[in-house]
C-alpha atoms as one frame of an Amber mdcrd trajectory, in Angstrom:
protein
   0.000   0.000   0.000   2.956   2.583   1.029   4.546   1.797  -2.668   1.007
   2.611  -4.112   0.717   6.056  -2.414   4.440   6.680  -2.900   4.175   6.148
  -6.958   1.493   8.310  -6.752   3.409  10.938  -4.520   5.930  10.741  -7.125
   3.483  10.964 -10.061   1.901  14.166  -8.690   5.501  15.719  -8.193   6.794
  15.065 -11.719   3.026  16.356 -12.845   4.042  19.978 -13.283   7.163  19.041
 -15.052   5.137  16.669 -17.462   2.631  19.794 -17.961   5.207  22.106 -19.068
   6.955  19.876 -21.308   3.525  18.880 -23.545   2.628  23.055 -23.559   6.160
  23.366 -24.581   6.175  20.526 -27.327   2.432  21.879 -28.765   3.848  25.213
 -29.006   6.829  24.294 -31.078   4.737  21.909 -33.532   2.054  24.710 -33.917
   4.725  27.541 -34.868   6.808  25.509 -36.808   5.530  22.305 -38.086   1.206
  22.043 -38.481  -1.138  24.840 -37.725  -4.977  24.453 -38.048  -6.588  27.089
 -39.979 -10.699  27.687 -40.080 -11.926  28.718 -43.457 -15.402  31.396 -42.621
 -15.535  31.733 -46.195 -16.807  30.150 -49.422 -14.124  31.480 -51.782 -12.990
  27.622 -52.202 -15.990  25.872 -52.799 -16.410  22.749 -54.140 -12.493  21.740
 -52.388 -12.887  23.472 -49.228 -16.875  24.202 -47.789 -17.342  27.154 -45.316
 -16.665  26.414 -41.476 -13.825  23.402 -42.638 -11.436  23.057 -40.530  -7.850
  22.296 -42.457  -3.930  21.638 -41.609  -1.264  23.121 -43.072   2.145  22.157
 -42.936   4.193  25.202 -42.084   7.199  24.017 -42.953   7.334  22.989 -46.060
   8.312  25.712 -48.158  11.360  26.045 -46.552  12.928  23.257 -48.711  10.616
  23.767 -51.988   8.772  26.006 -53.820   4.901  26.195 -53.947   4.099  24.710
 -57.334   0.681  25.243 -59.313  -2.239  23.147 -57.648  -0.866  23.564 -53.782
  -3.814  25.085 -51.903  -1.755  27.149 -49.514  -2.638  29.751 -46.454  -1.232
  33.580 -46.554  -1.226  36.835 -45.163  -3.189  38.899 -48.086  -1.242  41.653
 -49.231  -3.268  44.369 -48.698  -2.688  44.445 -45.258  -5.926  42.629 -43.585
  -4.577  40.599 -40.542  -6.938  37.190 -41.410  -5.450  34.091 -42.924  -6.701
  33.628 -46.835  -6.439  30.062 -48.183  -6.412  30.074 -52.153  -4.837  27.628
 -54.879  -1.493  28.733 -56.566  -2.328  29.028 -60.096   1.022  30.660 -61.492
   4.564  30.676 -59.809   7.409  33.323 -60.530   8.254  33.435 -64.519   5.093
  31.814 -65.753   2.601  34.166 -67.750  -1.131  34.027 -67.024  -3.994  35.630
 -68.821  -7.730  34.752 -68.284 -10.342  35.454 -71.940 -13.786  34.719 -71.318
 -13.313  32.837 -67.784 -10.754  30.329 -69.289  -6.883  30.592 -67.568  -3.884
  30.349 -69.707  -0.580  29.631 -68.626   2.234  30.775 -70.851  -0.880  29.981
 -73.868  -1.857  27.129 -72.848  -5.649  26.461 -71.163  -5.106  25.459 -67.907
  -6.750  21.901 -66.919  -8.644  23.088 -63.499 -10.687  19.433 -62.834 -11.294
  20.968 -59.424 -13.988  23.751 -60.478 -17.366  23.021 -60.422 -19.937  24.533
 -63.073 -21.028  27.312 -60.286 -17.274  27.835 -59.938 -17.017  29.358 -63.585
 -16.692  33.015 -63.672 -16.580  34.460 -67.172 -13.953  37.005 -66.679 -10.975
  38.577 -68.296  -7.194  39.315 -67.266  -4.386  41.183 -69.287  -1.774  38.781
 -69.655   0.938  39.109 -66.862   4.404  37.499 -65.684   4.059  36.476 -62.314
   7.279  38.612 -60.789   9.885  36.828 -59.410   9.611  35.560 -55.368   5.435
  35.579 -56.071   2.857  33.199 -56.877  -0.659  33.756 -58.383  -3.501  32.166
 -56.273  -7.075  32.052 -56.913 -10.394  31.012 -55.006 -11.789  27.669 -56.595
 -15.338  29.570 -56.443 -14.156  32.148 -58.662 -17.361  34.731 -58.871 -16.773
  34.412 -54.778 -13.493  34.950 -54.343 -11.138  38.278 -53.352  -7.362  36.722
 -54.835  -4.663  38.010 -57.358  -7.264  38.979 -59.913  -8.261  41.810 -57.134
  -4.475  42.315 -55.040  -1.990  41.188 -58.013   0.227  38.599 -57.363   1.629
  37.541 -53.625   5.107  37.492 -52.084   6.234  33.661 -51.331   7.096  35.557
 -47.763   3.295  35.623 -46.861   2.907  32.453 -47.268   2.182  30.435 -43.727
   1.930  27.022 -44.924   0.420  24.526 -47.514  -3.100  23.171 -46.818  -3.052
  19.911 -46.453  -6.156  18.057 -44.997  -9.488  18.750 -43.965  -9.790  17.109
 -40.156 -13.469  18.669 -39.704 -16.210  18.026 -39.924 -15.505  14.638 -39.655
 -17.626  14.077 -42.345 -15.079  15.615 -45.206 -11.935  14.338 -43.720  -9.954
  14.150 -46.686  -6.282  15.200 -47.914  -6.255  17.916 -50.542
């Protein structure tokens, strides 16, 4: 009975220490590894719905580039202090022009398999080069969506992380 009561003497000691340690280990793997993210809006509808919950890796652009198709999370440029979550569309060098709701990429149509027929937005873009150190990211619901079409193109240095599941509801748990 005393060895009972002294492991749990012990236990209760070490408690605080154990405490401290897990606050300390969730604080490093939310700054620097995965950070959850809620999405209010609908700008990425049919991929993401409003009120998902997602991951993002924080991480990973550190040792690569974001390439065309990552959904990723940023700091908008023009200033606003909420997360946006949008799909790069056109990295640094690549040329992108939109005629009559279509997106070209240095000429070519771009395959987008992720719209849905309410994503289609009938619009028209110049033809620019996305400058070097930026991407180009647009909303999947493009008539519902504030991107690069509205702020121009967005330094790779605002970028937070690459979206990488959807953990709620636990109904569209899914990787992107």
């Amino acid at each position: 009975m005393n060895q009972d009561r002294d492991s749990f003497y012990h236990f209760l000691r070490e408690l605080p220490l154990l405490l401290v340690a897990a606050v300390i280990v969730a604080f490093v793997i939310k700054t620097f590894v995965v950070q959850p993210f809620w999405v209010p809006t609908g700008s990425m509808i049919p991929t993401i719905m409003p009120n998902d919950r997602v991951l993002a890796f924080k991480f990973i652009y550190k040792f690569s580039d974001p390439k065309p198709g990552d959904i990723i999370v940023f700091l908008p440029p023009n200033g606003e202090k909420k997360d946006y979550i949008k799909r790069v569309i056109a990295v640094e060098g690549q040329r992108i022009k939109i005629k009559d709701g279509l997106v070209y990429i240095n000429g070519k149509p771009l395959r987008e398999d992720y719209l849905s027929d309410e994503s289609f937005d009938s619009g028209t873009m110049e033809e620019i080069v996305v400058p070097k150190g930026y991407v180009f990211v647009m909303g999947d619901n493009r008539p519902n969506s504030l991107d690069s079409r509205s702020f121009g193109p967005i330094s790779k240095s605002k970028i937070i992380g690459k979206a990488f599941m959807i953990y709620w509801p636990i109904n569209r748990i899914r990787f992107l």
